[in-house]
Structure formats: C-alpha cells, structure tokens
C-alpha positions in Angstrom: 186.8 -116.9 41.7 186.6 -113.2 42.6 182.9 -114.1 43.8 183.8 -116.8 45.8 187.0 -114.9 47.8 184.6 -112.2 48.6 182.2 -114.6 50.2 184.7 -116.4 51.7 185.9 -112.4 53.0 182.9 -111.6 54.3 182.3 -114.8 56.2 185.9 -114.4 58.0 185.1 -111.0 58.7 181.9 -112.5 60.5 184.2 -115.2 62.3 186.6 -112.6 63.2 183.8 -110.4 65.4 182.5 -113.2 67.0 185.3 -114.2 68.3 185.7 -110.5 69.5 182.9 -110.5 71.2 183.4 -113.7 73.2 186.7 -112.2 74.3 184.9 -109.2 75.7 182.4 -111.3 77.0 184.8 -112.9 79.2 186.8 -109.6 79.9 190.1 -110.3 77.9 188.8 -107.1 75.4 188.4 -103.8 75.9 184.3 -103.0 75.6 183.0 -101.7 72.1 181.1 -97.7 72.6 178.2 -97.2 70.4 177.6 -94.1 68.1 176.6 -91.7 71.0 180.0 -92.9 72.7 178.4 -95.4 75.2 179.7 -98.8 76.2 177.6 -101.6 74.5 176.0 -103.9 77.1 177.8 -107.6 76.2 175.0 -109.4 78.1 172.0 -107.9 74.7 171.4 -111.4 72.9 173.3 -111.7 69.9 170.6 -111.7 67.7 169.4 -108.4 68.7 172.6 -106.7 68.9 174.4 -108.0 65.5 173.2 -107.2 62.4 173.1 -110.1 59.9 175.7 -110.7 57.8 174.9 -110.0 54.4 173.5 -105.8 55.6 177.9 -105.4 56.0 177.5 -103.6 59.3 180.9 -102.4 60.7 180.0 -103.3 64.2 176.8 -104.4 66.3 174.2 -102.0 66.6 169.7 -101.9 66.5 169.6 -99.8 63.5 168.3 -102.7 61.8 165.4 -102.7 64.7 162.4 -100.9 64.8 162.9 -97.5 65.7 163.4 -96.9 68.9 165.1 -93.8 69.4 163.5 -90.2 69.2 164.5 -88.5 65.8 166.7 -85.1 66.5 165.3 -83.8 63.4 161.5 -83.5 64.9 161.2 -80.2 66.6 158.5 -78.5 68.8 158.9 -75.0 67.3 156.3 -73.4 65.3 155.6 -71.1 62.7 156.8 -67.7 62.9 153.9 -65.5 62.5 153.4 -62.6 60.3 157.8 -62.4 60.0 158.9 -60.9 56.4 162.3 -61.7 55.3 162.8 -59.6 51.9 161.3 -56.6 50.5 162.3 -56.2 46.6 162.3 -52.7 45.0 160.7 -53.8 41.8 158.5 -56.6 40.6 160.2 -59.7 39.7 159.2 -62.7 37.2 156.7 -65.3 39.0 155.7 -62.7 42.1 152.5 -62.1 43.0 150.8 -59.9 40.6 148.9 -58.2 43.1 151.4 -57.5 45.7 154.5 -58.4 44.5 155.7 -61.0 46.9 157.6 -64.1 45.7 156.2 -66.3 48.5 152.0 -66.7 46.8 150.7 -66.2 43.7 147.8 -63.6 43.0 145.0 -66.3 43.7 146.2 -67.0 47.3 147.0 -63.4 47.9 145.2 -62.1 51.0 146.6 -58.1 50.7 143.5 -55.7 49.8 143.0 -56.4 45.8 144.7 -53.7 44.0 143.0 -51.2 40.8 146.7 -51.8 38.8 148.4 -54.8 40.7 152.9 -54.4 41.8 153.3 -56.1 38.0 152.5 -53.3 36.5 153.0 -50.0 38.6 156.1 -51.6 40.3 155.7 -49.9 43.6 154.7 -50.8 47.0 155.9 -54.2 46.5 155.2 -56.4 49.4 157.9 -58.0 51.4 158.3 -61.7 51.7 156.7 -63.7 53.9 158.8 -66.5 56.4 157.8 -70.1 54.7 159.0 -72.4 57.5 158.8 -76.5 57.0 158.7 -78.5 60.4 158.9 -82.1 60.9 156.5 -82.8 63.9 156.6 -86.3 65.9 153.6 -88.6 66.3 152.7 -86.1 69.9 153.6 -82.7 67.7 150.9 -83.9 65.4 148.6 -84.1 67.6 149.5 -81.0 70.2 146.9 -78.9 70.0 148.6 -76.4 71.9 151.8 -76.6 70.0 152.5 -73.1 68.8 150.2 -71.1 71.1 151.8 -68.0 72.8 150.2 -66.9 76.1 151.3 -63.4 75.6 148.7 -63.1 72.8 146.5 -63.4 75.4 148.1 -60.7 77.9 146.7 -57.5 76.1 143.0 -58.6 76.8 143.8 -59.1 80.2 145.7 -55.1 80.2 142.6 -53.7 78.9 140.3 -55.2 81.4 142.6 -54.4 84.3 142.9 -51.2 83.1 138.6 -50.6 82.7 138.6 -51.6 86.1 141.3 -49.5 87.5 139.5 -47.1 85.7 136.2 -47.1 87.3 137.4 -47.6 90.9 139.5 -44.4 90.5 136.1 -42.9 88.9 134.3 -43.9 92.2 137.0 -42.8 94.8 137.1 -39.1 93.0 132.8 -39.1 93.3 133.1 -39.9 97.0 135.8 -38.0 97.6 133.7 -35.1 95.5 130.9 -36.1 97.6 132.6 -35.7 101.1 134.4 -32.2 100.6 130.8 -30.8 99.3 129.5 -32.0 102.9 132.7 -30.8 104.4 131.9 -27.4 102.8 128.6 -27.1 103.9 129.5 -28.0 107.3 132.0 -25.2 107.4 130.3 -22.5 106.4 127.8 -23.6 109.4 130.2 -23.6 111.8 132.7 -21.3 110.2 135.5 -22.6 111.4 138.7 -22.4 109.6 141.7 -24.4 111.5 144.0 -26.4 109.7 144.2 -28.7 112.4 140.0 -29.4 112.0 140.3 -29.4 108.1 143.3 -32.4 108.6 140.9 -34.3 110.9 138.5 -34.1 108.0 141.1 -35.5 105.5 141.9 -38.7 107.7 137.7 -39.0 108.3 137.6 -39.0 104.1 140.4 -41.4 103.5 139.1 -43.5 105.9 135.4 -43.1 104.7 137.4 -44.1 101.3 138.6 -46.9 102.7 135.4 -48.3 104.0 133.1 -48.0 101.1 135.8 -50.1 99.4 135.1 -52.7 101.6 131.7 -52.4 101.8 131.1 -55.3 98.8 130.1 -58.7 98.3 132.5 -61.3 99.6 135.5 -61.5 96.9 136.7 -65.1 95.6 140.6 -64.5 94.0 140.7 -66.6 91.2 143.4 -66.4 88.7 142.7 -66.0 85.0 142.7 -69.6 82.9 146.6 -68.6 81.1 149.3 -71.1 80.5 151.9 -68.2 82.4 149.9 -67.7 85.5 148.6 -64.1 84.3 147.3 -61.6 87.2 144.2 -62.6 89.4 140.5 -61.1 88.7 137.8 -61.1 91.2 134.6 -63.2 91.3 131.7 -62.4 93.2 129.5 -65.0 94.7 125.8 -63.3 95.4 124.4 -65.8 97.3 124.9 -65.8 101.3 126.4 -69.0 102.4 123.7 -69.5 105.2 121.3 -70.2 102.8 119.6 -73.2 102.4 120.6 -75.6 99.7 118.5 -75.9 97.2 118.4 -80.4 97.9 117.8 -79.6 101.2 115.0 -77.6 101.1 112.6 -81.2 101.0 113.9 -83.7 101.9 111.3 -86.7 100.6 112.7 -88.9 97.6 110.0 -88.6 95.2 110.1 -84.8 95.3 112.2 -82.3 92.6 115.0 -84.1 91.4 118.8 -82.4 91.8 121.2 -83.1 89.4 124.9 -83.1 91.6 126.8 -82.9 88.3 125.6 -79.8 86.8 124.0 -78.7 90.3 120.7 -78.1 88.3 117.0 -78.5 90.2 114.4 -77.7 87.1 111.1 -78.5 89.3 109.9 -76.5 92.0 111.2 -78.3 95.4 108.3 -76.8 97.5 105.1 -76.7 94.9 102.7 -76.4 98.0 104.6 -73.2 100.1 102.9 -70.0 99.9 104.7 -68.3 96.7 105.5 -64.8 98.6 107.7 -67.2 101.2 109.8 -69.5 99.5 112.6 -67.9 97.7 113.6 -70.5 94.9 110.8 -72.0 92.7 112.9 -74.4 90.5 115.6 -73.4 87.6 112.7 -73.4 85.1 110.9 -70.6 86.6 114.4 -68.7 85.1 113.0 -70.4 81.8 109.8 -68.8 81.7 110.6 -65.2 83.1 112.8 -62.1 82.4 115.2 -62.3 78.4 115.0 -66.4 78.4 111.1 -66.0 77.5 111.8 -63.0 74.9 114.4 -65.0 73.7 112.6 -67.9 73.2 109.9 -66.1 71.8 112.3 -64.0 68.9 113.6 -67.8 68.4 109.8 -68.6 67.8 108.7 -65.8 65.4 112.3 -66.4 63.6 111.1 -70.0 62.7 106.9 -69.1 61.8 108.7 -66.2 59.5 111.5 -68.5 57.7 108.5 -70.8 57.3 106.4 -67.9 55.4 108.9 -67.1 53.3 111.0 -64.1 55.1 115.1 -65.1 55.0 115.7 -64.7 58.6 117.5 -67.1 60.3 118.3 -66.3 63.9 122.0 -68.0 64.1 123.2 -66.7 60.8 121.8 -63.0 61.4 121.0 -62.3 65.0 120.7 -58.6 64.4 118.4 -59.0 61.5 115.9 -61.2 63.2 116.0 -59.1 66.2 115.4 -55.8 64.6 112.5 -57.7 62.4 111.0 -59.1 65.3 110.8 -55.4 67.0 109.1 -54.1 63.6 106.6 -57.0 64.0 105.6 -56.3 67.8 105.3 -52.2 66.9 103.2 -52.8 63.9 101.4 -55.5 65.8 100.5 -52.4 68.8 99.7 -50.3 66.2 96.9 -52.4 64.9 96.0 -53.7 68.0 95.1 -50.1 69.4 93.6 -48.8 65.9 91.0 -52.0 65.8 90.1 -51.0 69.4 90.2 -47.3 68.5 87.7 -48.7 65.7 85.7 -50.9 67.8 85.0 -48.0 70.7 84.4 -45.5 68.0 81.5 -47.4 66.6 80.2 -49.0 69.4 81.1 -47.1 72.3 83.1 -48.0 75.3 81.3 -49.3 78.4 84.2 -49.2 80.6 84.5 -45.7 79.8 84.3 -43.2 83.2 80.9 -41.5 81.8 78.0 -42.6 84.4 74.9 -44.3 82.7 71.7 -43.0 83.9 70.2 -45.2 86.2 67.2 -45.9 84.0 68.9 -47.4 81.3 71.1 -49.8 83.2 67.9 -50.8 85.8 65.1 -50.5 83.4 62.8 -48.7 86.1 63.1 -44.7 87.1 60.9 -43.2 90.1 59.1 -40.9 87.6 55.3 -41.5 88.7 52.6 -41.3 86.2 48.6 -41.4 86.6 46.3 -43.1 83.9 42.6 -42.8 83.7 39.9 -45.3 83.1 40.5 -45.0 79.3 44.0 -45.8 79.5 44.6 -41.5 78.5 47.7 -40.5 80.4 46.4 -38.0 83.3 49.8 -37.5 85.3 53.1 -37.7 84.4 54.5 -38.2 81.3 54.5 -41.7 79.1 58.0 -43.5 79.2 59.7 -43.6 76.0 60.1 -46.3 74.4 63.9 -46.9 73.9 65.1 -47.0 70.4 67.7 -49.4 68.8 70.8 -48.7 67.6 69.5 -50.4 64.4 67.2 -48.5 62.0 63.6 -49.0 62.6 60.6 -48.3 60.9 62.2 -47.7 57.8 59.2 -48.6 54.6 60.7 -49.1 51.2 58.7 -49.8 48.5 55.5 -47.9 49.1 54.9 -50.6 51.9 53.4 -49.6 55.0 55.0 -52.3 57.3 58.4 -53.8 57.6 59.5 -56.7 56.2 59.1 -59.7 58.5 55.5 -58.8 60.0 53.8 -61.1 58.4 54.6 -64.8 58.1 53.0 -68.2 56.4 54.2 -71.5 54.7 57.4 -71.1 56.2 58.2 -67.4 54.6 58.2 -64.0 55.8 56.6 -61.4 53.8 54.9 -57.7 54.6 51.6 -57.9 56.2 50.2 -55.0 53.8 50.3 -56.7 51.3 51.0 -60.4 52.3 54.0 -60.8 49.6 57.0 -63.1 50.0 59.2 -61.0 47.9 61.6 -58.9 49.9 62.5 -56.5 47.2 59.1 -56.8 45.2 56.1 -53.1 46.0 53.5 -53.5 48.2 50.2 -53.3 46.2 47.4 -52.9 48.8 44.8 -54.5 49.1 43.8 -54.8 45.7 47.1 -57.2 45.7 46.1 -59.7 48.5 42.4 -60.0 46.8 44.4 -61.1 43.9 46.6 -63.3 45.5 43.9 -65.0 47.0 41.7 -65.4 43.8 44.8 -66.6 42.4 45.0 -69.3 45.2 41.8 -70.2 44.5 42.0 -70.8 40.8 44.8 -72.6 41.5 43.9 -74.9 44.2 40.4 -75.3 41.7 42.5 -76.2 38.7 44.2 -78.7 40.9 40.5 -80.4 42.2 39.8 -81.0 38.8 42.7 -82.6 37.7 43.0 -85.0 40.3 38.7 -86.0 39.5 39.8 -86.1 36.2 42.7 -88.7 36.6 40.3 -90.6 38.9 37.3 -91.2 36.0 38.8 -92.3 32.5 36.6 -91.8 29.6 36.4 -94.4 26.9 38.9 -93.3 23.7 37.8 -94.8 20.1 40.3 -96.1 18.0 39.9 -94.0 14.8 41.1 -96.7 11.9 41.3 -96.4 8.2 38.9 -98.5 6.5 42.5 -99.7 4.8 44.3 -101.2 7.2 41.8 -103.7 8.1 41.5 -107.0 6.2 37.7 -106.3 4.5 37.4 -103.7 2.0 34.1 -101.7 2.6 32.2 -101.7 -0.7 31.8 -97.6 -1.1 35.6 -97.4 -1.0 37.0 -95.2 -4.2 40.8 -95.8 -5.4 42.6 -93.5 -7.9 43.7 -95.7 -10.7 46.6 -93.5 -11.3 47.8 -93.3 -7.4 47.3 -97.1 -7.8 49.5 -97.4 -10.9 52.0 -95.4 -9.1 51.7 -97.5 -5.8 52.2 -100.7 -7.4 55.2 -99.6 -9.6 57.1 -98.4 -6.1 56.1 -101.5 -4.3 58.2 -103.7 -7.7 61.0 -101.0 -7.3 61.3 -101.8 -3.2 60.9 -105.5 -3.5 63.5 -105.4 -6.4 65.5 -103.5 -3.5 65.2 -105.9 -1.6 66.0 -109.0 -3.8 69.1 -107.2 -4.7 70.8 -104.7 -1.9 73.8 -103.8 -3.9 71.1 -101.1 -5.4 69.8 -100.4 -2.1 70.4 -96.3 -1.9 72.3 -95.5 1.8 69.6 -92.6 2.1 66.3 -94.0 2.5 64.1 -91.7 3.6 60.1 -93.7 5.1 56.9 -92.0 5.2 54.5 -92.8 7.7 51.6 -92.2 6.2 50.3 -94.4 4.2 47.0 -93.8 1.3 44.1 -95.9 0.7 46.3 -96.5 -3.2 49.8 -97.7 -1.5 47.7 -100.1 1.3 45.6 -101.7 -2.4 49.1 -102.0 -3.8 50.7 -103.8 -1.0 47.5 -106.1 -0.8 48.1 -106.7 -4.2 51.3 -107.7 -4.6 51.4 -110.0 -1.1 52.5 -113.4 -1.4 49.9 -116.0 -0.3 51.9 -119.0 1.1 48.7 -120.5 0.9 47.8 -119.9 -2.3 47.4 -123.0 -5.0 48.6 -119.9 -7.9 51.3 -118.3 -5.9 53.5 -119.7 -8.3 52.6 -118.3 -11.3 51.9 -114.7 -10.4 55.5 -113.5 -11.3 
C-alpha cells in the first residue's frame, strides 16, 4: 500500500504543475524564474521544458538536455610559472631526495644533481613548487596561445632598441669628432677666435648632424609581430621603386616563368641581353654564386664523408662539419701545391719567366758553318746534337750497343751480339757464329724428320717360335720348367672351377716361356676332339 500511495503522490504532484502551468499560460499565475533568477518562457514546448516524471524535478528546467550552457568551472588561466609556495628548514619524509622539495621525487628532479642529496645533509632544501590543476573547455584545449605572456617577449625587443640607440649615439659622437677636428684645423688657419664664429660652427655641426641622419635608404615603420603592440623597428627596402619589375622586363608568354605567390622568377627573363647590361639574371643565379654555393658544397662533402664512414652530419653538428670541411680544403691546397712543387721540380716549369734560347724552341740558329768535299767541317763549328732527358748510351753487360738496335722474328735484341735476352751478356761474335750454327742444326734436324715421316720402312714382326700353332722340330723344352708349367696351369684351372679359393691378389706376368706356352697346349680342351672326354 505504501508503494502504491507514493505513486499515486507523485502522479498528483505531476497533475498539480500542469495545471500550474496552464494557469500561467493563460496569465491567471504569476511566471516561474529559473535558477539564474530569470522568468521561464511559457511558450518552450512542454516536452522540452519539463522533466519526466519519474527524474522528481522540483520544477521545469533543461538540465535533463544536452548541455547547453558554458561550465563556470572552465577557466582561461594558466600555469603560474616558476612560483614557490613553501620552503621547509629540514628534509621531510617522501621529499625529493635530491633537493628536498615535496612537490617531485628525485627521478623528475631537474635542480643540478647533488654529491650528498637535502636527505642527508638537510640544508639548502628547495622550496615548493606551485602545482596548479585547470579544467580547460573544448577552445582551452585547443588554444595554442592560451598562457603565453607578451612581456616575455619585451626584453628582446629592450636589448635591440637599446644596440641600436647605441650605435646611432656611436656615429653622432664620430661625426661630431670629425667636424670639430675640421673646425680646428680651420681655425688655426684663419686664427680667429670669436665666440660669435665658434656658435655659427655649432648650428653648421648640428645641422650637418642632422643631415647625415637623413641621408639613408627610404625607412618602412613596421611594428614588431607582439600580441601588445610593442614599439616599431625599421625596415629598409634596397631596391629603388623605379625599377623595373622583374615580369615586366619580357613581356612574351613562353619566356621565364614568375611565380605571383612567392614573387619568385628562377630563370633568366632576358637569356639573350648582353650580361654587363641587364641587372637581374633569374633567382638561381643567387643559387649558384656567393655562401648558397659554399653552402651547398659543405652540404655536399658532409654527405660523400657520412658515406665513407666519418660521423658528421651537417643538421645535427653544423660546427663540426664546417670546421671538417675547412681541414679538408687546407689539406687539399697543401697537396695540391706540393704535387705541383713535385712536378716543376722534376720536370721544370715552362711557364716559368726564364727565356729559352731561340735555338731550342725553333730548331735553327744563324750560326754558319763551311764543309769540304769530304764532308770535314772547314768553318764553323758542328751543331750538337741535343741530348735527352733520358739516359742514352748506357752498355750493360759488356754489350757494345743498346738494347733494341737489332730486331727479328718479332723480338728485339742487341745487334752485337744478335740475342733476344734483355738481361742475358753480349758474347761477340763468336756468339752469333754459334747461334747460327745452332740454327742450322736445328732447321737440319727438322729436314730430316719431316723425310723421315714421309718414307716408312718395313718393321718385322719378331714372334716366338711358341705362340704360333706348329712347333719347329729343333725346339728344346726343359722337362722340369714343363712339370712346373703344367702343375700351375691344374692349380689356375682349379681356380677357376672354384673361385671361393680364388686369392684377391693376383699378380699376371707377361712374359710367357717356351715351357708354360707347351703346358697350355697341353692341357687345352679340343671341342673337337673324339677323346676329350676321357682326358680328365
């Protein structure tokens, strides 16, 4: 029953508020205020105003909606950097061991490590850093300037002002130096000493001042990229605004092509202008000229060394590779100029500033000289002939000529002695008689070989009376050879019946007696015979 009032409760309760709400509806009840204390529109559908029945809502409301209004607990603030909240006098129980602090343990702890850590000397404990927990929104998450301060940035922007405060005040005292030296000079010319003259001067120098200030490159005022504003810096634009423009300079379709976006024009516009006239010859002429090509080229001899073996790597250590690549081109001069130190020390220089005589670089001289009818030398003296840098004329081996005077049958030898043997001793005369008696035996010897392969003699066939199938009459046997012979010829036809007593090493003899051919005669089997049968 208790179940069944309380459903019966609840259901009244429900009864109760619509009927509340048609009242309003119709303006004969005051209107209902929300939680933030604002007056509930009566014209929201019911179903999106009421809660259902069985949540017990007090009164209508779109909590039971999706969310749809901003949480006050998300926040835009951010971590407060580098704050400290407590420093402790002594260590305490779960600190860092290192440093002391309660806020990280000794593996996270980023303080310089320590010889005896705070847990066991118990001084210079570390304060306590500021642990802060934010709830961001779906935007906070996402903000990737939330928490950046622009005055981090201000104190770069002080110390470049200041550099450049710094070097105009610089300049302004060297003029300034500059002007009172002339003023100086000029004085003690004219030696005049007025106040009123040396006040003229001053305004002339201020104003001088004031001009060589102005003398510079048109100024742009830009101000610096900060979130605040920050102060302005000055940009100078070198090129003169009545140049030009680079797509205009040719004007046909098919010529260099300009990129508008990154205002880039790689290939030379005018390839046919004279190269002393035209004043731009394509961005890849900046490619190819001035730090981009000794960049490209320590890029180049980075990768051939990485490949050899060497760790350089030019992104990961620029200095390295840099410094490497300088050692490289010295040592690379170095032994560039001691091979051609090398190569002018043995063979001369020909560019050299030393005048060759005319004779050796025509091959003629006017020196006249007179011959008589012998060929004798009567005037004048005989022209050298000019020597080789090579040695010449130089006899080893007791041989009287060099080596490649004489040649035949495809070989070079020494004409003294006509050998083919480059290290072998010359032997005169008496050697070539020998050579070519030795020729001539040989080239004999070879006559008669090829007559005697040309005429065969007849050979007779020496045969024993034995092996033929007559026995001559005057032929003598040894009765006890015989008896022998004919007891070995039982023993190998025994052998032969039987070869279980065949021996494995048998050892045959070629040669065969007069005593051993009877035996075998002997004991031969006639197929033929009528008394074959009864001779065993």
């Amino acid at each position: 029953m208790a179940t069944a009032s309380v459903a019966f409760k609840s259901r009244e309760d429900h009864r109760k508020q619509l009927e509340l709400e048609e009242a309003r509806k119709a303006g004969l009840a005051p209107a209902e205020l929300d939680e933030d204390g604002k007056e509930i529109n009566p014209h929201i559908p019911q179903y999106m105003s009421s809660a259902p029945w069985y949540l017990n809502a007090e009164r209508p409301s779109l909590k039971h909606q999706r969310k749809w209004k901003s949480d006050p607990n998300y926040t835009k603030s951010w971590y407060d950097r580098g704050a400290k909240i407590y420093q402790a006098d002594k260590y305490r129980k779960g600190a860092c061991e290192n440093c002391g602090a309660m806020t990280h343990d000794a593996k996270s702890c980023m303080d310089r490590p320590r010889i005896l850590g705070a847990k066991w000397t118990g001084k210079h404990i570390a304060p306590d850093e500021k642990i802060e927990q934010f709830e961001l929104d779906y935007d906070g998450k996402r903000d990737r300037w939330n928490g950046y301060d622009a005055a981090s940035y201000a104190h770069i922007i002080e110390r470049y002002e200041a550099k450049d405060e710094a070097r105009k005040k610089y300049l302004k005292d060297q003029q300034l130096k500059k002007l009172e030296e002339k003023n100086n000079k000029e004085d003690e010319e004219r030696g005049d000493s007025e106040d009123e003259y040396f006040e003229d001067v001053l305004k002339v120098d201020e104003a001088k001042v004031d001009e060589s200030k102005q003398m510079d490159f048109a100024k742009v005022e830009k101000r610096v990229r900060t979130t605040g504003g920050g102060s302005t810096g000055t940009v100078r634009n070198l090129r003169i605004r009545e140049d030009t423009a680079k797509y205009l300079l040719n004007l046909d379709v098919n010529s260099a092509h300009y990129d508008p976006k990154t205002r880039s024009m790689r290939e030379d516009p005018l390839p046919d202008m004279d190269p002393n006239e035209k004043f731009y010859a394509g961005d890849n002429q900046n490619r190819v000229s001035g730090q981009a090509l000794e960049f490209k080229q320590l890029n180049i001899h980075a990768w051939e060394a990485f490949d050899k073996g060497h760790d350089v790597h030019m992104q990961a250590a620029p200095s390295q590779a840099e410094l490497l690549y300088k050692n490289y081109k010295v040592n690379k001069e170095k032994l560039k100029s001691q091979t051609k130190e090398d190569i002018m020390e043995k063979y001369g220089n020909a560019a050299s500033e030393e005048i060759l005589p005319r004779e050796l670089l025509l091959g003629q001289s006017e020196r006249e000289v007179e011959y008589d009818c012998a060929g004798r030398i009567v005037k004048g003296q005989e022209m050298s002939i000019p020597r080789s840098k090579y040695e010449e004329d130089v006899f080893i081996n007791n041989h009287t000529t060099v080596w490649g005077s004489w040649w035949k049958d495809h070989q070079w030898g020494y004409k003294c002695c006509k050998q083919t043997i480059r290290n072998s001793y010359c032997t005169g005369a008496a050697g070539i008689e020998a050579a070519e008696a030795s020729g001539d035996l040989m080239k004999a010897n070879i006559a008669r070989k090829e007559s005697a392969e040309d005429t065969h003699a007849p050979v007779e066939e020496k045969r024993l009376a034995t092996w033929g199938t007559e026995v001559p009459d005057d032929l003598v046997l040894d009765q006890q050879k015989l008896a022998e012979a004919l007891k070995k010829e039982d023993e190998k036809r025994r052998e032969e019946r039987d070869e279980r007593k065949r021996k494995y090493n048998v050892k045959y003899n070629d040669e065969v007696t007069p005593e051993e051919m009877e035996a075998y005669r002997m004991k031969k089997v006639l197929h033929d015979d009528p008394m074959k049968d009864f001779l065993h």
